[in-house]
C-alpha positions, -999 to +999 in steps of 0.1 A: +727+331-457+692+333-474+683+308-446+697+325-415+677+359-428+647+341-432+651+328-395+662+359-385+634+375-401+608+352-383+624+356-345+618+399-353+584+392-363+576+374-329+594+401-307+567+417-286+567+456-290+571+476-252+535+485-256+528+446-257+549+439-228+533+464-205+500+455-215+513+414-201+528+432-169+491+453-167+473+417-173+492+401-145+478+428-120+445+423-134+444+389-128+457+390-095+437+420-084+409+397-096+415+370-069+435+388-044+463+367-058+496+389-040+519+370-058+506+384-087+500+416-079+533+416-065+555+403-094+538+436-115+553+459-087+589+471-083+596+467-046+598+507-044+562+510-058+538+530-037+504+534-039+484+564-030+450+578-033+429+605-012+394+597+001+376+616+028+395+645+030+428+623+040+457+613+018+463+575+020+497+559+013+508+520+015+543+507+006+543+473-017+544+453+015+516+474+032+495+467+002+496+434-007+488+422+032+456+439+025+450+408-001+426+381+002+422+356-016+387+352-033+360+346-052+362+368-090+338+395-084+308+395-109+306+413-138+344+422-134+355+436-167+394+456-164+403+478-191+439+491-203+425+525-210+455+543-227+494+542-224+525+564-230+563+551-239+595+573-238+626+554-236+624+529-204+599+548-188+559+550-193+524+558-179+498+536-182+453+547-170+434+518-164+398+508-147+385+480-132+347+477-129+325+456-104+283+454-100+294+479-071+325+500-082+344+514-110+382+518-099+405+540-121+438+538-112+472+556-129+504+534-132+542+552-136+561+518-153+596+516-159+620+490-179+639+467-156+663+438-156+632+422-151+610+436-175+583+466-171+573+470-136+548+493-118+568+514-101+538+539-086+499+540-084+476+564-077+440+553-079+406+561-072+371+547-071+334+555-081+307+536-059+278+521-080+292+526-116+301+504-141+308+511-178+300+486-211+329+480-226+308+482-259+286+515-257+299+535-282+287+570-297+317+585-319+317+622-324+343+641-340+368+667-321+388+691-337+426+689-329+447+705-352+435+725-382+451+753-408+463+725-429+468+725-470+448+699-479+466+672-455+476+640-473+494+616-450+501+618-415+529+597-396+527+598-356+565+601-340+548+604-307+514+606-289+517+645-297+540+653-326+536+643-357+545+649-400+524+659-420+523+659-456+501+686-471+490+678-508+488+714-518+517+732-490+543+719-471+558+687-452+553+699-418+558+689-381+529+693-358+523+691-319+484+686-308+491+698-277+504+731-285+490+736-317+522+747-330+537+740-365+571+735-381+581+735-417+606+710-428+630+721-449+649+703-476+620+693-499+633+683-531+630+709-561+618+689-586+582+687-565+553+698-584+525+719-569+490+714-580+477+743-600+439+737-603+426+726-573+404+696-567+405+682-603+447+686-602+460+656-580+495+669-581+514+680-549+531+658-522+516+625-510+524+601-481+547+603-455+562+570-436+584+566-410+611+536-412+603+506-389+635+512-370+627+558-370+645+560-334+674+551-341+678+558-376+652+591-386+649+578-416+614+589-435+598+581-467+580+603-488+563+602-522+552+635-546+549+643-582+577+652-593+582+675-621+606+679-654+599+704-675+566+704-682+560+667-674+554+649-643+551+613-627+553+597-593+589+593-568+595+574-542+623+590-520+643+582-484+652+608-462+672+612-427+648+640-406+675+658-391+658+689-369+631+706-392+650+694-422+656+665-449+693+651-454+712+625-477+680+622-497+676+589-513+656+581-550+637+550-545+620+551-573+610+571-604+576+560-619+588+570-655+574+581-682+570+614-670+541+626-691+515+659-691+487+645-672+477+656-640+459+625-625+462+590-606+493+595-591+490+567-564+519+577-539+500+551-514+529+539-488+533+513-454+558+489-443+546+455-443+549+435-414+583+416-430+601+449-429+598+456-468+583+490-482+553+482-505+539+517-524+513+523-553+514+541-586+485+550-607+482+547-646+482+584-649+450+583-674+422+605-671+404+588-699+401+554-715+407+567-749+444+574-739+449+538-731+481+523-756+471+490-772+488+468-741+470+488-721+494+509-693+483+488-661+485+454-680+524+462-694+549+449-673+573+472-688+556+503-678+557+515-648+528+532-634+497+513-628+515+486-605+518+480-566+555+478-559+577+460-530+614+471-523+636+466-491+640+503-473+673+507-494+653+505-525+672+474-530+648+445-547+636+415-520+651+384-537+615+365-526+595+394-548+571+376-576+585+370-607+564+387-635+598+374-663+630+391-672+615+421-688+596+431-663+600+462-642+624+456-608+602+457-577+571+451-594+545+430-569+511+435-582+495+448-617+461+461-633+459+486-606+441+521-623+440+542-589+449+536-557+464+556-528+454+542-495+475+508-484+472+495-445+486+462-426+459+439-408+484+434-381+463+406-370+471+385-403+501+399-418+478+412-450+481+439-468+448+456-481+443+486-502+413+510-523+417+517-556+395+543-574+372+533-600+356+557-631+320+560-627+316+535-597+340+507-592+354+516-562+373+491-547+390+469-513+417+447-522+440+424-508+474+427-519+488+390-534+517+383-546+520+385-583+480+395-586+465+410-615+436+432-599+420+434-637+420+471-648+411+481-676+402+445-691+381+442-658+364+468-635+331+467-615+319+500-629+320+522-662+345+530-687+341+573-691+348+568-724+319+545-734+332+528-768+366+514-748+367+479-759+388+458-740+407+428-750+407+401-724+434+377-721+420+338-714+455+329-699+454+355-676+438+350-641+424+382-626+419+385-592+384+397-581+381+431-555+372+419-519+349+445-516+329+474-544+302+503-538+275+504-557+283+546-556+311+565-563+331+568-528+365+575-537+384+552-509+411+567-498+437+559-468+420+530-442+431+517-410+423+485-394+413+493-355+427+479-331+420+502-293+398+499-263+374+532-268+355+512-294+364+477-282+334+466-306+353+475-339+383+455-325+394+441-361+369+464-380+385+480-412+379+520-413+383+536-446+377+574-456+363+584-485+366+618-506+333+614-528+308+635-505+325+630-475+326+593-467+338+572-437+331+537-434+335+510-410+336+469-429+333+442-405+355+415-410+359+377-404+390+360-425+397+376-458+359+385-461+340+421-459+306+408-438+290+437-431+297+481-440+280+511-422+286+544-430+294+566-401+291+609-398+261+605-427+248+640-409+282+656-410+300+647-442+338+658-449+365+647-478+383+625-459+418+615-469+434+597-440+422+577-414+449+565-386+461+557-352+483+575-329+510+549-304+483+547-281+457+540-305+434+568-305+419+572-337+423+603-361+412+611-398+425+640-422+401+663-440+409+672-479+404+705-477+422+739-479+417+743-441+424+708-438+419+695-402+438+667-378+397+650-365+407+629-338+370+598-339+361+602-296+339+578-277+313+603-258+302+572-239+336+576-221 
């Protein structure tokens, strides 16, 4: 059995998405567009596909046959570059813009698609062309547009489709929005046991981030994770819950990140699904000071919960290929010595899993998540203690795993997202992180499991930033930590 999952497991991950099987159907055009290759062109199209445009005044239509007559075969035009600008899925049926640009022209044209017996055709264009225009695929100037705002403090946001969305407000409500229409849901059902913050910006109680399941069509399943509250004590859950209308059903306890305890801080709460399908999360050690810390210190014990990085299955069932930290060890556990960290994110390119983690004064960190790692905290950390006499005890046997990545500043990483879109086709593989320390965004550079390069971006127009993520057809969006918190969808003026 354990053999048949694994294979089973492997044929998943190698089963193109729909978005990746239009993008082959759009390639094949490109190509035979390219060099007036009909059969090609022709193997894109359904045999009903049209094409129109209006030039001159006159309205111009050609059946499949009509068109691809008109084909010669030829020579690549220079400086061709084609472009799948953006494209929308529902069920078996989708839109697709692209452009093709030449030294002389820049054609745009607008593909209806549909799922077939033989895959995802083009079954209508309508195009258009621009003489003497041709755009580099690499100018970029990002500004910042204003989408959706009137927010709590937004935490987390998780994209159902290009419009609608949940959102998870830290100090409010879990909430359905539509960018288009600006309007906004509530979702009912919440647990009872959530705890709101009380004081603001120091208080990092409230709700935290909100996943969809892997498999969200046909199952609605969604994962949340909050501070929950008994009494007058509090600590981090993990739940799983069927969104059924504008409410939660048959709500499921993942996880309980017990002790519940009087402080107010480090919840973690950071969520994603990992590209094998299991759910990894973070919890924070809860410590505001090093004073506090017991003498195995929290993150170090792997009895205690909090201050870990945890993997389950989406049952909250434990994966039987999890790392084995010993018999008394707490179920789940992946990762330990972790003091603060929300924001977790898949390289989708490599599988890895990466993540921040909040230092004290400095020591801010990027991390790659291992198997059975021990990221060092408190016996180890690139900044300083806040209480100055906390003396340490380091453990020789131990092997502590150095961060990927630390600011020389305070920056407060929060969520991060690896880009992956054609309006900035230059940070293709770039690693975006937000940052709540004066307003931070950054964009790393990478090659491998290396950090080459960092710029900070918006230094002239600073915001807390919480989140930063992409929408199905990859347009790129951040969150704003504040009481009028805002959905700030990153555009490419150049455009």
């Amino acid at each position: 059995m354990a053999l048949l999952s694994f294979y089973l497991t492997v044929q998943a991950q190698n089963i193109p998405t729909e978005r990746q099987l239009i993008e082959n159907t759009i390639q094949l055009y490109f190509d035979g567009w390219a060099t007036g290759d009909s059969t090609k062109i022709g193997k894109a199209m359904h045999a009903s596909c049209h094409l129109k445009n209006y030039r001159d005044g006159k309205f111009i239509e050609y059946s499949k046959k009509q068109y691809l007559s008109l084909l010669k075969h030829r020579v690549s035009p220079k400086n061709l570059q084609t472009r799948l600008v953006s494209v929308d899925i529902t069920n078996n049926m989708g839109s697709a813009k692209v452009e093709i640009s030449t030294g002389k022209d820049l054609f745009t044209d607008y593909f209806n698609l549909m799922k077939t017996s033989e895959g995802w055709v083009i079954a209508d264009k309508i195009s258009t062309n621009k003489p003497h225009k041709t755009f580099d695929i690499n100018a970029i100037r990002p500004e910042k547009e204003i989408v959706f705002e009137g927010l709590k403090r937004p935490w987390s946001i998780a994209f159902m489709t290009e419009e609608d969305a949940l959102v998870s407000e830290k100090d409010g409500d879990l909430v359905k929005i539509n960018l288009l229409n600006k309007e906004r849901t509530k979702i009912n059902g919440f647990p009872a046991d959530m705890s709101d913050s009380l004081i603001g910006f120091g208080d990092n109680t409230g709700r935290f981030e909100v996943v969809l399941d892997p498999d969200f069509i046909k199952n609605q399943f969604i994962y949340l994770s909050y501070a929950a509250q008994r009494g007058n004590l509090r600590t981090t859950k993990i739940i799983r819950a069927t969104l059924s209308g504008s409410s939660l059903k048959g709500i499921k306890t993942l996880f309980v990140a017990e002790p519940y305890t009087t402080e107010r801080y480090h919840y973690g709460g950071g969520m994603v699904f990992g590209e094998d399908g299991k759910l990894y999360f973070t919890i924070g050690e809860r410590l505001f000071t090093e004073k506090d810390q017991p003498l195995i210190p929290i993150a170090q014990n792997i009895q205690d919960k909090r201050g870990k990085i945890y993997r389950i299955n989406s049952d909250g069932t434990i994966p039987v290929d999890n790392p084995d930290f010993g018999s008394q060890a707490v179920p789940g556990l992946y990762a330990v010595g972790i003091r603060a960290a929300q924001g977790i994110t898949v390289n989708k390119s490599s599988g890895t899993l990466w993540f921040t983690e909040h230092g004290t004064h400095q020591g801010d960190e990027i991390n790659i998540l291992k198997a059975g790692a021990n990221y060092g905290w408190p016996v180890k950390t690139t900044g300083k203690y806040r209480y100055a006499d906390f003396k340490p005890q380091s453990d020789s046997t131990v092997n502590y795993t150095d961060p990927l990545w630390y600011w020389p500043q305070t920056v407060a990483p929060t969520g991060l997202q690896f880009y992956s879109g054609n309006e900035f086709a230059i940070w293709n593989g770039n690693l975006i992180v937000g940052g709540l320390s004066r307003g931070s965004l950054w964009r790393m550079v990478i090659e491998g499991e290396k950090i080459i390069s960092a710029e900070e971006l918006f230094t002239d127009s600073r915001l807390r930033i919480r989140k930063v993520v992409q929408s199905p057809a990859g347009k790129l969006y951040l969150l704003s930590d504040e009481m009028n918190g805002k959905v700030i969808r990153i555009k490419n003026s150049l455009n």
